[in-house]
N, C-alpha and C positions, 0 to 999 in steps of 0.2 A: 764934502762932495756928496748930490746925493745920487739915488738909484740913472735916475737917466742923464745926470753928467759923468758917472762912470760908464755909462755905455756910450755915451759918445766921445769919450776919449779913449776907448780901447776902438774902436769903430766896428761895435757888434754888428754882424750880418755884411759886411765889407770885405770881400775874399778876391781884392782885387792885389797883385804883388806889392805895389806901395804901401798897402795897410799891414799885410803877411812882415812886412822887410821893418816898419815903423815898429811893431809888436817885438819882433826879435829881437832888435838893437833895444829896444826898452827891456826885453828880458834877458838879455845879455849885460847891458849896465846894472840890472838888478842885481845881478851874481856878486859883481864888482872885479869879476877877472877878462884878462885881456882878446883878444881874440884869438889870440894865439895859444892861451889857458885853456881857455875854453874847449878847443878844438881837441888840445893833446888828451884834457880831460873826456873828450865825447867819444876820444879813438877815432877820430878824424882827422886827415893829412888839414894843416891852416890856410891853402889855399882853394880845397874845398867848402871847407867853412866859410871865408871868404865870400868868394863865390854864391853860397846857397842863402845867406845873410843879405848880397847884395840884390840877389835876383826875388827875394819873397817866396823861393821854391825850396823849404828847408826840408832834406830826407828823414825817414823815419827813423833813422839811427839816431839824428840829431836830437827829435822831439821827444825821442826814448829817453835822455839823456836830459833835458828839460823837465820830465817830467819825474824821471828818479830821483834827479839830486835836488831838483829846485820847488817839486809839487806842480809847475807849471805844467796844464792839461793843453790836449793836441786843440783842442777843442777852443782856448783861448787863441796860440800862437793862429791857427789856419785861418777863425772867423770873428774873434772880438768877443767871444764870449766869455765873463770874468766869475762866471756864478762857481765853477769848481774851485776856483783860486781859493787860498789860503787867504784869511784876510789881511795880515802881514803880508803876505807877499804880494795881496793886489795893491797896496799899498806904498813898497817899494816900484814899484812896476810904474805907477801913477806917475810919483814921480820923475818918469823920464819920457813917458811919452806927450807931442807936444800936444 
């Protein structure tokens, strides 16, 4: 894949809840834990997580927590931006967004 088909499947510059919500479930699959992992692991109640997953509106506890355990930058999950990514993990990530 090259430079501008990764940015259009993370949907760099797209800060609209659908893309925010498409980004998350793809870095949430990247982890490979459940949503309910995920959450206990963020120190967030699961149907918060839920929630912030579903609506594209993830807290900054969340992307703290993205960002320590997984290297995933605020800066991709909010606007599609992959340049801070690890390239392994833009890599996993790829694969799950559509």
């Amino acid at each position: 894949m090259n430079y501008l088909e990764t940015e259009r499947a993370c949907r760099r510059g797209d800060t609209t809840a659908e893309a925010i919500h498409q980004r998350l479930v793809a870095t949430r699959l990247m982890t490979g834990l459940s949503q309910k992992e995920l959450a206990a692991n963020a120190g967030i109640k699961y149907t918060t997580f839920r929630s912030q997953e579903q609506s594209g509106a993830p807290s900054v506890q969340l992307m703290s927590y993205f960002l320590s355990a997984f290297s995933v930058d605020f800066n991709f999950i909010l606007g599609g931006d992959p340049a801070r990514l690890p390239a392994d993990v833009l890599q996993e990530i790829l694969k799950h967004l559509g």
